[in-house]
C-alpha positions, -999 to +999 in steps of 0.1 A: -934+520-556-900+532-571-887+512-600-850+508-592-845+482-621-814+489-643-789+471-666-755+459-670-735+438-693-772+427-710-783+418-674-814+430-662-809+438-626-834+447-595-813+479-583-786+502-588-759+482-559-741+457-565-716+446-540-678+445-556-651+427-550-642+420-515-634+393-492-673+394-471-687+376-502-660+349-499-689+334-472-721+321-487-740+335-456-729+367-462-738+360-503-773+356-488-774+386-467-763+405-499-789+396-516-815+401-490-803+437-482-807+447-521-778+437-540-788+434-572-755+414-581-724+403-568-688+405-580-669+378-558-630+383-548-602+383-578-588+354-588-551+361-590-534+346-621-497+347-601-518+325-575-522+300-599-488+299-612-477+296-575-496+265-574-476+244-597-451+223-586-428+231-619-427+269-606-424+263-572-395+244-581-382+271-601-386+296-573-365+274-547-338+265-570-308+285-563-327+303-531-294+296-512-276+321-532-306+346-534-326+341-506-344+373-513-356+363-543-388+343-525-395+374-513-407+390-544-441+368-543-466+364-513-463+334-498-491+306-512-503+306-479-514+338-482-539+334-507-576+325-494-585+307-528-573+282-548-581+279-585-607+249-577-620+261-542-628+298-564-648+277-587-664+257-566-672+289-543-688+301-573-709+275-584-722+273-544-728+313-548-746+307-578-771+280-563-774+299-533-785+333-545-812+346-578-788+374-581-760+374-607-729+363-593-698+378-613-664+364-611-634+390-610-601+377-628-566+396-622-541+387-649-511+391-668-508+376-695-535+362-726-533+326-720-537+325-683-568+352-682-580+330-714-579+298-694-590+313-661-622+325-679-632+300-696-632+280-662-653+307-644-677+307-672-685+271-673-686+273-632-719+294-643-704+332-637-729+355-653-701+380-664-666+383-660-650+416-644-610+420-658-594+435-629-569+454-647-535+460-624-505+477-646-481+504-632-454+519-657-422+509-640-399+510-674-389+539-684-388+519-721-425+515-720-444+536-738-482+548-728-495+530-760-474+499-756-493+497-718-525+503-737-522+483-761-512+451-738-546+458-720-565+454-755-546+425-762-559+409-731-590+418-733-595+408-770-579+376-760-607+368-735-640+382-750-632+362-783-627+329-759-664+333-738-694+341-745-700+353-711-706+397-708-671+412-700-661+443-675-627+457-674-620+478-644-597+503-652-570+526-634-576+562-638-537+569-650-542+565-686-537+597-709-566+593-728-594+575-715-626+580-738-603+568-768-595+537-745-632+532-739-637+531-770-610+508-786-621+485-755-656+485-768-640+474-801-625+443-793-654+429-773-656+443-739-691+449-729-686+474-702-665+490-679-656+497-646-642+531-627-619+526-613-597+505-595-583+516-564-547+508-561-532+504-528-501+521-524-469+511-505-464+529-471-423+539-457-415+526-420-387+555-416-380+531-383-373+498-397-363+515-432-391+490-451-419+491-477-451+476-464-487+472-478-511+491-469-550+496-471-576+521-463-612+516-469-624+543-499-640+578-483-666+595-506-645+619-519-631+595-542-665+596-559-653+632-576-633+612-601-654+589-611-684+609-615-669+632-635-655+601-661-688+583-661-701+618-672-678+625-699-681+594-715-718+587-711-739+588-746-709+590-768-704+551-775-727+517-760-703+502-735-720+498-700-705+524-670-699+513-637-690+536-607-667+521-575-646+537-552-664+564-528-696+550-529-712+548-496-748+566-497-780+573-514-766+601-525-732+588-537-756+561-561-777+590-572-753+608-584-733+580-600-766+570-617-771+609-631-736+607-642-745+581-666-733+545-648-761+519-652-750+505-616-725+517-586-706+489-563-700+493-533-673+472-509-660+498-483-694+507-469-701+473-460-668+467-444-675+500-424-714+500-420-724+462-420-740+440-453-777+452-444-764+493-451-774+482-487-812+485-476-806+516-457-794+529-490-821+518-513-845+532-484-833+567-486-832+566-523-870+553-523-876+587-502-857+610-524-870+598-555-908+600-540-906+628-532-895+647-562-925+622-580-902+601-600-913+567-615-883+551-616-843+559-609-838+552-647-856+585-654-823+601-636-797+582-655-775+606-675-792+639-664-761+657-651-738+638-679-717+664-699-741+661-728-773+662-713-760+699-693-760+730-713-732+743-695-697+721-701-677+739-689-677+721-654-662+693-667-631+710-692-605+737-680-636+757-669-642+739-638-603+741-626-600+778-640-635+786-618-628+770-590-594+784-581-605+817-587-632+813-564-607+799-543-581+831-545-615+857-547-623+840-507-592+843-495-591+881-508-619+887-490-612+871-458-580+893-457-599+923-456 
């Protein structure tokens, strides 16, 4: 029997999948289901810290005064209604996850500013999360803002929260900043236990017909793995924060090679939307197989093998990958022409 044991954020975990954010775990049925397909862990939905704020009277008093004159401005925050969770139906969902389930159950917190992901934390951690996952949302809109101010902010935040719990932290991080192993790092510094690559960001789509912006949202394909892969690999074995791959991962052989790339666990969310809460076991199934049959003990014996310090090659993961591969690219099309 394959060992698929791992660990993350100082847990010790059954398997390689855990199920990330998204709204399926937001039933406790489906928290079950999770568990019994092979989830080894469970990030539930984000709390939003603008959710919150929408819940107090004072600011929902602030938002209405003076809306005759600028209607619009209402328009700049969804609608309360909009939000599935509360601050105290989250936390109570949380403590009925954790009684349902062995599993860890990780809360996901997305905020703005250090005393409302300070306060928000603390109240997941006493609802019994066994970690806390930062989901990390800034976009550089002003053009005042510098790259390190943005950077900066997020270590502020971060700092801010580890120092306040004693609970493991994640950040889950864009893929936009300029230098992301130093960021690792410096995360690593002020407390953060692991981290999480990367968040997917849903951009805005044009209606050319009724001239508006409007949300939109496509479930991840696995070629959104490349990016990730190729992170997790750089940074793997050059400091002791925890890797964790989302965004493209759909198959055995997406959680392979996220594992070989150095992450200690892959999430998955997409897939399950797409292929139903019992793919999970499908997954692990076709892993068992792969694994068997190249006589491997366990999947920890993988972890890190294709990492950019365990290959003697590195090449693939500088300037000579992109140099290679367009020449290949041109060298094809030469051919073909003849």
């Amino acid at each position: 029997m394959i060992d698929f044991s791992t660990q993350y954020l100082g847990l010790k975990l059954n398997g390689p999948i855990v199920v990330s954010s998204t709204p399926l775990s937001e039933s406790i049925d489906n928290v079950r289901r999770m568990e019994d397909a092979g989830a080894s862990a469970i990030v539930l939905t984000s709390l939003f810290e603008e959710q919150l704020e929408l819940e107090s009277r004072a600011l929902d008093e602030d938002l209405s005064r003076g809306t005759e004159s600028f209607a619009e401005s209402l328009g700049y925050l969804p609608d309360l209604d909009d939000y599935r969770m509360t601050q105290e139906v989250y936390l109570e969902h949380l403590r009925r996850a954790k009684a349902a389930v062995a599993i860890p159950i990780m809360a996901s917190l997305n905020g703005a500013t250090p005393g409302g992901w300070v306060r928000f934390a603390k109240d997941m951690e006493q609802a019994g999360a066994d970690a806390i996952e930062l989901n990390t949302y800034a976009l550089a809109t002003d053009k005042s803002q510098t790259s390190a101010e943005l950077e900066l902010q997020l270590l502020d935040l971060v700092a801010s929260v580890t120092h306040a719990v004693k609970a493991p932290v994640a950040v889950k991080l864009s893929r936009s900043f300029t230098s992301l192993p130093h960021l690792v790092s410096r995360l690593e510094d002020v407390g953060a236990r692991g981290v999480v690559l990367f968040n997917r960001f849903y951009q805005p789509d044009f209606d050319i017909e009724t001239l508006e912006v409007r949300p939109t949202l496509h479930f991840s394909t696995p070629s959104e793995l490349l990016s990730r892969l190729h992170w997790a690999a750089i940074l793997y074995g050059h400091m002791n924060i925890d890797l964790a791959i989302t965004g493209g991962v759909h198959s055995a052989e997406d959680v392979l090679k996220g594992i070989m790339a150095g992450a200690g666990i892959t999430m998955m969310a997409s897939a399950l939307h797409i292929h139903g809460i019992e793919h999970i076991g499908r997954v692990l199934a076709d892993m068992r197989y792969w694994l068997e049959k190249r006589e491997y003990a366990s999947l920890w014996e993988t972890r890190g093998c294709l990492s950019r310090r365990s290959v003697p090659d590195t090449s693939p993961f500088d300037r000579g990958n992109y140099i290679k591969t367009l020449s290949s690219y041109s060298l094809r099309q030469t051919v073909a022409a003849f």
